[in-house]
ROSE-553351 format. One line per 2 residues: their letters; for each residue x, y, z of N, C-alpha, C. Coordinates in nm, 3 decimals, m for minus. Example, Ala and Ser with C-alpha at 12.3 -4.5 7.8 and 13.67 -1.06 7.14 Angstrom:
// ROSE-553351
as> 1.319:m0.569:0.780:1.230:m0.450:0.780:1.320:m0.330:0.780 ~ 1.285:m0.225:0.708:1.367:m0.106:0.714:1.290:0.003:0.787
//
This chain:
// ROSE-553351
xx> 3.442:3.331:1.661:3.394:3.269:1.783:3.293:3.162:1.746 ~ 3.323:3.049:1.807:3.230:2.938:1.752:3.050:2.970:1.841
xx> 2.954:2.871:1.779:2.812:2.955:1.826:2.817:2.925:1.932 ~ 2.770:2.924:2.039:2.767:2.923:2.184:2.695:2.809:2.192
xx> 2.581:2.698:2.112:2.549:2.592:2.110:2.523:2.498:2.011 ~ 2.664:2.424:2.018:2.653:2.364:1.899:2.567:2.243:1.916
xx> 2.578:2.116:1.829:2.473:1.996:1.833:2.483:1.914:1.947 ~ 2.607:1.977:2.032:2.579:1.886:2.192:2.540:2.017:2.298
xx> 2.474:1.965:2.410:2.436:2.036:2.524:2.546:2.108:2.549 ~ 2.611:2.212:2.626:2.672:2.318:2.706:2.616:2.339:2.823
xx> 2.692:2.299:2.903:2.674:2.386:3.050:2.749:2.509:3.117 ~ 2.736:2.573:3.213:2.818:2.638:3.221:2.916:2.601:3.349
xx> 3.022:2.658:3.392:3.101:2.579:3.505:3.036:2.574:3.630 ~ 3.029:2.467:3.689:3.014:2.504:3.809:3.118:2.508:3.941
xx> 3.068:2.566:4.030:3.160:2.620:4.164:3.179:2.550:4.250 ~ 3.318:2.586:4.301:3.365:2.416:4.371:3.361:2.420:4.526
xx> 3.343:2.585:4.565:3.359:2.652:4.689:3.522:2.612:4.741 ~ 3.552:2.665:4.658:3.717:2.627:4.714:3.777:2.737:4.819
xx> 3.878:2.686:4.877:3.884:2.800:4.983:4.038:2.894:4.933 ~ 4.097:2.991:4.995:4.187:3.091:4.957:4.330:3.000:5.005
xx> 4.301:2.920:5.116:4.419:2.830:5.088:4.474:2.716:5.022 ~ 4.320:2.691:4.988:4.327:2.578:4.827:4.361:2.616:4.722
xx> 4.295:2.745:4.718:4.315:2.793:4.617:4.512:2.835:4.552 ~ 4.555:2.910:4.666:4.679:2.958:4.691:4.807:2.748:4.668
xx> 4.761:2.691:4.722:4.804:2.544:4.724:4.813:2.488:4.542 ~ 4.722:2.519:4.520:4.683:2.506:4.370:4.762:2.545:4.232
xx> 4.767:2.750:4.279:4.845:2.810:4.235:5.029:2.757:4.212 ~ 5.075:2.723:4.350:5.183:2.688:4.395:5.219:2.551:4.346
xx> 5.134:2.432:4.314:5.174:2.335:4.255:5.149:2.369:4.105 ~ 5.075:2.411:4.058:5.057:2.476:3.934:5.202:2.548:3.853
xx> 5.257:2.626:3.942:5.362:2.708:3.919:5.510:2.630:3.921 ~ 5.505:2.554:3.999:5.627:2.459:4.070:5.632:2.288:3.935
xx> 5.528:2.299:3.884:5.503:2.237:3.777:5.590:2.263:3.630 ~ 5.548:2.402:3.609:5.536:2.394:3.512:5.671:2.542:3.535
xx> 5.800:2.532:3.558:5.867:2.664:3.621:5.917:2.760:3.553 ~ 5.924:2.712:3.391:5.965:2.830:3.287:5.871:2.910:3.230
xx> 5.761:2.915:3.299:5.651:2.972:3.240:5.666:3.114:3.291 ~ 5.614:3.222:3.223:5.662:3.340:3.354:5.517:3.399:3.254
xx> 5.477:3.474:3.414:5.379:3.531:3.417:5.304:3.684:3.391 ~ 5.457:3.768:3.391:5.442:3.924:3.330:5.474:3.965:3.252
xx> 5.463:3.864:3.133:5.430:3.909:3.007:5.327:3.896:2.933 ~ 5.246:3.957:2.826:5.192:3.883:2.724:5.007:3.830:2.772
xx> 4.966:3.783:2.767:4.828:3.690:2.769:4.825:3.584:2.839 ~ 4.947:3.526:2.900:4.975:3.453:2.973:4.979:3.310:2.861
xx> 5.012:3.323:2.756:5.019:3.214:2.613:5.121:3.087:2.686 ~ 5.202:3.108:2.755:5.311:3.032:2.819:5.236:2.896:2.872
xx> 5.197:3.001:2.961:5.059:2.940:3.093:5.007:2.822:3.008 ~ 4.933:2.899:2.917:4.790:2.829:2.853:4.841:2.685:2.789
xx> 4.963:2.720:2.673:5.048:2.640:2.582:5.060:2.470:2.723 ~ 5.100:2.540:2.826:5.133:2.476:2.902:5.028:2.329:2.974
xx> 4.914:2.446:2.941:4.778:2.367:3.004:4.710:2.281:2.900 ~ 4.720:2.281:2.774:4.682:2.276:2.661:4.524:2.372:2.639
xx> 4.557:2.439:2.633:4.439:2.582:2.606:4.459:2.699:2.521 ~ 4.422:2.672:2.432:4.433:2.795:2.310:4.363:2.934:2.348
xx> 4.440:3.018:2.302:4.405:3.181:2.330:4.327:3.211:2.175 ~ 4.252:3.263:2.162:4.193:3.333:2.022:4.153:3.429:2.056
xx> 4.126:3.523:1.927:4.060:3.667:1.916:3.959:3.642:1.840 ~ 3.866:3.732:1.923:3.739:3.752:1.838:3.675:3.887:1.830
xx> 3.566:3.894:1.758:3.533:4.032:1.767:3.376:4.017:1.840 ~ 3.362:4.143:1.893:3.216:4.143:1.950:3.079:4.054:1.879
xx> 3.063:4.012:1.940:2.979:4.057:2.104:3.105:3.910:2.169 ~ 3.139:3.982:2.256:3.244:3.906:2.340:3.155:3.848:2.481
xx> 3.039:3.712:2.414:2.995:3.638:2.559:3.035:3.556:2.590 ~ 3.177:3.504:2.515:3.202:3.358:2.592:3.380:3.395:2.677
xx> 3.424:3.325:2.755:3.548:3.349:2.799:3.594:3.253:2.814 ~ 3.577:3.123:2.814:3.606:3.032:2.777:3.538:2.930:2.723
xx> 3.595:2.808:2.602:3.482:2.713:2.548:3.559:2.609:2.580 ~ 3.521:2.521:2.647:3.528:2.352:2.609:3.477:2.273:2.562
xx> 3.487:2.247:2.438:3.415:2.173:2.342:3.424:2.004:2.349 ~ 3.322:1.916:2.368:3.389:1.800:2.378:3.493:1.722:2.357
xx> 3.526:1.738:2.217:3.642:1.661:2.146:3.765:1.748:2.098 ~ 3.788:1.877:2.145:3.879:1.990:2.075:3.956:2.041:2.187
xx> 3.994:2.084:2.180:4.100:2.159:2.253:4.026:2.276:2.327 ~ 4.027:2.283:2.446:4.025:2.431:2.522:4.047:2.600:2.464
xx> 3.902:2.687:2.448:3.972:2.831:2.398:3.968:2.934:2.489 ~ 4.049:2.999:2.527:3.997:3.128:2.601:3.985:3.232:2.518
xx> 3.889:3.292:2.501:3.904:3.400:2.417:3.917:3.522:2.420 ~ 3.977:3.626:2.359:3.994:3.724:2.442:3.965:3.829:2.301
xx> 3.911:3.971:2.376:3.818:4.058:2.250:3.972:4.118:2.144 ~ 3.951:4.100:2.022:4.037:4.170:1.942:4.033:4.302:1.971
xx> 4.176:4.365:1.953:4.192:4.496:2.017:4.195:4.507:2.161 ~ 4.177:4.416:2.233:4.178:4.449:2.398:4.307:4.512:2.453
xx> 4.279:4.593:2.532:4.422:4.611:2.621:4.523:4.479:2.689 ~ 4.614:4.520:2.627:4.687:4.408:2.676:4.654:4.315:2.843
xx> 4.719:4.464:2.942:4.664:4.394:3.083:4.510:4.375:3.131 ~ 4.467:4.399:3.029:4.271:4.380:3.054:4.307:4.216:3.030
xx> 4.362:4.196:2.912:4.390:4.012:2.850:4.455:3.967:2.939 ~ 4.522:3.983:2.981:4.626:3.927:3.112:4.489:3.840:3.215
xx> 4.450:3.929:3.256:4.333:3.889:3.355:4.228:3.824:3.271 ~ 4.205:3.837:3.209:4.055:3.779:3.119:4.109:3.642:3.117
xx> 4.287:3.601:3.048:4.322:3.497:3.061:4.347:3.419:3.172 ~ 4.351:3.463:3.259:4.389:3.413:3.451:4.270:3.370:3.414
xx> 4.165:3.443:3.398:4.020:3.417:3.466:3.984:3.242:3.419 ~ 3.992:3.288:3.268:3.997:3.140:3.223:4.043:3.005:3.279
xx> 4.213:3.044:3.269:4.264:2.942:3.342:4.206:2.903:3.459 ~ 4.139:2.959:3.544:4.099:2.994:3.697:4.008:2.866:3.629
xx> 3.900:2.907:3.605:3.771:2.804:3.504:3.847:2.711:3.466 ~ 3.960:2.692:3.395:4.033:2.561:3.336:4.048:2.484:3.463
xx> 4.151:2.494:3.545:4.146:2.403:3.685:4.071:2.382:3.772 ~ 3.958:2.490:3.781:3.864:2.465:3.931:3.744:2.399:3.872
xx> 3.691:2.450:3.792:3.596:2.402:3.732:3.542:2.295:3.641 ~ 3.687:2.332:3.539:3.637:2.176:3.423:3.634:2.067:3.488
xx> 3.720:2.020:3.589:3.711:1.912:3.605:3.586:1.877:3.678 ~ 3.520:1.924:3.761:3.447:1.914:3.863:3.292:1.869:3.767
xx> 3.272:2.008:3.664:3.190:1.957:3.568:3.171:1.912:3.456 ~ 3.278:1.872:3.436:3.273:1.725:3.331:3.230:1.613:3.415
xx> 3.257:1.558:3.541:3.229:1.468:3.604:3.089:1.483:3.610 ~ 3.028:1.596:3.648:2.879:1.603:3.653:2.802:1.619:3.549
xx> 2.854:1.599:3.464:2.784:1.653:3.324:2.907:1.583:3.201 ~ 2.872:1.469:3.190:2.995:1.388:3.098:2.969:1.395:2.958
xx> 2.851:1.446:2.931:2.778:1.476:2.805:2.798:1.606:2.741 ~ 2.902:1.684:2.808:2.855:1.848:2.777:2.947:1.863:2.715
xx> 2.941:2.007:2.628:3.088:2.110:2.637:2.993:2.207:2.749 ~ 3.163:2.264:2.818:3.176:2.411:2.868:3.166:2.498:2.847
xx> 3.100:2.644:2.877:3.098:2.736:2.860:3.143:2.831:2.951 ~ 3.219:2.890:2.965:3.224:2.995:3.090:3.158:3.171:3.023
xx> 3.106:3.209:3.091:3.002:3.307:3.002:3.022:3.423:3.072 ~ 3.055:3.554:2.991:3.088:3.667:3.073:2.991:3.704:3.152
xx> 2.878:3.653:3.159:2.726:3.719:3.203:2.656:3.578:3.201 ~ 2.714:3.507:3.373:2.719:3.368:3.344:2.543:3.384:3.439
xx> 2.470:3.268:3.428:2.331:3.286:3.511:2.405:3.277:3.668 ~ 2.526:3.204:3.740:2.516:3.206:3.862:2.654:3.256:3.814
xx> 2.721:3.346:3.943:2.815:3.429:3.900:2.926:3.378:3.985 ~ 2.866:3.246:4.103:2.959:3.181:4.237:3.096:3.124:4.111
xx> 3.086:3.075:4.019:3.180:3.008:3.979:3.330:3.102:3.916 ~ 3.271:3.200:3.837:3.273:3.334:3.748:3.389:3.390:3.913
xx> 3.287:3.429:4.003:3.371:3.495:4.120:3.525:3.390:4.190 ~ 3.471:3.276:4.189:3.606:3.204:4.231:3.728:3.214:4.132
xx> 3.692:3.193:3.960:3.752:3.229:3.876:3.866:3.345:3.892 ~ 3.774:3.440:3.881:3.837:3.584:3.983:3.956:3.584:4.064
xx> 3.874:3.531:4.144:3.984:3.555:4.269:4.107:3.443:4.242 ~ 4.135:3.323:4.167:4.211:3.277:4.149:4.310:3.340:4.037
xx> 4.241:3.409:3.961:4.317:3.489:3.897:4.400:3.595:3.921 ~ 4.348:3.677:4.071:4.426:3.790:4.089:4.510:3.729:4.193
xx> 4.462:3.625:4.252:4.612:3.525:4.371:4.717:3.512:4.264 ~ 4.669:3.423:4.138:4.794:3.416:3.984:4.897:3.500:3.973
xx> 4.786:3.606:3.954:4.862:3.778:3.920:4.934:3.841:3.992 ~ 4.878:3.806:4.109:4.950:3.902:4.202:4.923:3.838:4.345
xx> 5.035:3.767:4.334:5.087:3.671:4.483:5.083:3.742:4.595 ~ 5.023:3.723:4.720:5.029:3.806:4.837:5.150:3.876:4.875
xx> 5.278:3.835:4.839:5.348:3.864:4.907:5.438:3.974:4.867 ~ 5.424:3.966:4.753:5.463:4.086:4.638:5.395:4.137:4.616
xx> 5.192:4.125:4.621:5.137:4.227:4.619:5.189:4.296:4.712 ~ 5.097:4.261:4.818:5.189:4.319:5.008:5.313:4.468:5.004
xx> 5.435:4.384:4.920:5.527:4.441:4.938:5.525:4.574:4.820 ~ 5.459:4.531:4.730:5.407:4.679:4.622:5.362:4.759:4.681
xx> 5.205:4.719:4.730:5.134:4.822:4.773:5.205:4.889:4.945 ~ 5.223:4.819:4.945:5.286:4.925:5.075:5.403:5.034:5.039
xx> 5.476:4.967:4.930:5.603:5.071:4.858:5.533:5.189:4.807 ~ 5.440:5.157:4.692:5.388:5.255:4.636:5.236:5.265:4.606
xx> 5.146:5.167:4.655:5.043:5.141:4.639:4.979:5.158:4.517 ~ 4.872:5.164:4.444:4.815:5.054:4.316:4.903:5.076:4.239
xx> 4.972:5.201:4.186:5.010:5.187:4.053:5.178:5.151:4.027 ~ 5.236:5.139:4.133:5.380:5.055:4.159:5.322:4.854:4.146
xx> 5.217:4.821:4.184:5.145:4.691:4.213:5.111:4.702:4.023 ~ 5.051:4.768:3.977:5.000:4.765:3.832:5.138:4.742:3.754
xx> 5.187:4.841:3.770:5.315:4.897:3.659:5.448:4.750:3.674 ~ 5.448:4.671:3.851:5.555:4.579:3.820:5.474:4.432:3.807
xx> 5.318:4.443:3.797:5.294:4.311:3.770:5.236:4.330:3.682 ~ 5.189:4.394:3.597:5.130:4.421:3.473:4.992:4.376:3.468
xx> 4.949:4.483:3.583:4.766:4.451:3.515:4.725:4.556:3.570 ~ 4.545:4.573:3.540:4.540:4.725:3.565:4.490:4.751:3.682
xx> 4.526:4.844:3.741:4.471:4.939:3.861:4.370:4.942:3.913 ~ 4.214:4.934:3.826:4.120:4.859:3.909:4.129:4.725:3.974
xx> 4.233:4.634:3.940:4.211:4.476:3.985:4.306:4.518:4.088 ~ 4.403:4.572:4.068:4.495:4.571:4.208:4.414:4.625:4.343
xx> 4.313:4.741:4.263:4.216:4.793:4.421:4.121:4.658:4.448 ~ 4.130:4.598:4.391:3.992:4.500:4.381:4.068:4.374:4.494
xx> 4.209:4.319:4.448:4.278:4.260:4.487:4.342:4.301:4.668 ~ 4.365:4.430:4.682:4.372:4.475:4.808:4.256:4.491:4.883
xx> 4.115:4.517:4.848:3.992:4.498:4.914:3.931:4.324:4.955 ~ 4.023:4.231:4.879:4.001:4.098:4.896:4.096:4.108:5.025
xx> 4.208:4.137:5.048:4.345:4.104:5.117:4.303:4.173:5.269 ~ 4.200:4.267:5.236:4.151:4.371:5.347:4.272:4.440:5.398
xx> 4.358:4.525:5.284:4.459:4.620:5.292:4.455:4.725:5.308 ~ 4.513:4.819:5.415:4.484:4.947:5.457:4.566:5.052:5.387
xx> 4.556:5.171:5.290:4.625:5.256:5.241:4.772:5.267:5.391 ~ 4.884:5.287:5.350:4.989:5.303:5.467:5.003:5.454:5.532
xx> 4.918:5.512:5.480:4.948:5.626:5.554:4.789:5.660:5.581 ~ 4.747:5.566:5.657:4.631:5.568:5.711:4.661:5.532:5.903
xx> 4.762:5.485:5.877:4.728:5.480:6.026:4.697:5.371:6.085 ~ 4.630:5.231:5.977:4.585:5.107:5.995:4.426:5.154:5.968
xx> 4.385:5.246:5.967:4.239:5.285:5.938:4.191:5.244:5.775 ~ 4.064:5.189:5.776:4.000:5.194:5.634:4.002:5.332:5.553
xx> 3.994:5.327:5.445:3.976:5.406:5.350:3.863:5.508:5.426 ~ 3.907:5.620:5.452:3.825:5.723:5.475:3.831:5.836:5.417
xx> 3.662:5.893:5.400:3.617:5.974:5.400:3.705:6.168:5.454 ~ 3.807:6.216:5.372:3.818:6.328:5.436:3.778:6.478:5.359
xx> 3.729:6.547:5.461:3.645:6.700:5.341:3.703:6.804:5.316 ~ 3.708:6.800:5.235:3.817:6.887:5.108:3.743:7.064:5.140
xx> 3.765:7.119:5.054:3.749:7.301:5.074:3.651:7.268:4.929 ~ 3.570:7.331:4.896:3.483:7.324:4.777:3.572:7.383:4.650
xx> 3.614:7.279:4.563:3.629:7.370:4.438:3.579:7.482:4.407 ~ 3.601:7.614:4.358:3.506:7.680:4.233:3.367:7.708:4.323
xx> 3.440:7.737:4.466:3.233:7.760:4.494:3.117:7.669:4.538 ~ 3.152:7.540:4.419:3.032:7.414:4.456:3.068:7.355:4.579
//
């Protein structure tokens, strides 16, 4: 992993306040672009190859998630040994930072490289990242149609990422378990294990 500041300044990305239908617009010309790329496999290397953005491994301490270095090529990096669908998303995330962000702050900052930082000081940019990543991953409409079939782990197992992001991804979508009734996630009281 290269040092986090080399002999030019680094900033980190900043946030564009983009909205979920920009965002989704984005995705869709993104995809419609570039159409042999496919997305449930792998690190998303297709994607990246595509964007010109190199994937590397590194070993701990894993603080950067993506570098843009002035004159080099784009890295996302992702921790050696990671779980595959943990990398899946770590790489969305990036990409997320590759389109929303670089451009916005290179314009404001023409002097810099990029940093996108797992433990960034403002986290607005980091969070849009996010969420463009799990729209990537998991398109409304096939999420939708997962989680209602079998909810998270039919959504995990046919888009290949893990089970916390799919709950994370249905709490964005404001999705109701289906055998709820249309009710939020509730609270129901069980018989005490064992006594306690």
């Amino acid at each position: 992993m290269p040092a986090r500041y080399p002999d030019y300044p680094y900033v980190e990305p900043l946030a564009t306040n983009v909205s979920q239908e920009e965002m989704e617009a984005t995705i869709t010309d993104l995809l419609a672009n570039h159409p042999g790329v496919g997305l449930k496999e792998g690190p998303l290397d297709g994607l990246c190859r595509a964007l010109n953005v190199d994937i590397e491994y590194s070993s701990p301490p894993h603080e950067m998630m993506l570098d843009v270095p002035l004159h080099k090529r784009a890295v996302i990096w992702l921790p050696k040994n990671g779980r595959p669908k943990n990398d899946r998303v770590a790489a969305a995330i990036g990409i997320g930072h590759w389109i929303l962000h670089v451009p916005v702050t290179r314009e404001k900052h023409p002097g810099c490289g990029i940093q996108a930082l797992h433990r960034p000081k403002d986290p607005a940019a980091q969070l849009e990242a996010r969420r463009f990543a799990y729209i990537l991953l998991m398109p409304d409409e096939a999420f939708r149609n997962l989680w209602y079939e079998g909810r998270a782990q039919a959504v995990a197992d046919v888009l290949n990422v893990p089970t916390q992001v799919v709950y994370e991804r249905a709490s964005m979508l404001d999705l109701t378990p289906p055998e709820s009734g249309g009710d939020k996630y509730e609270w129901k009281e069980r018989p005490a294990i064992g006594g306690y």
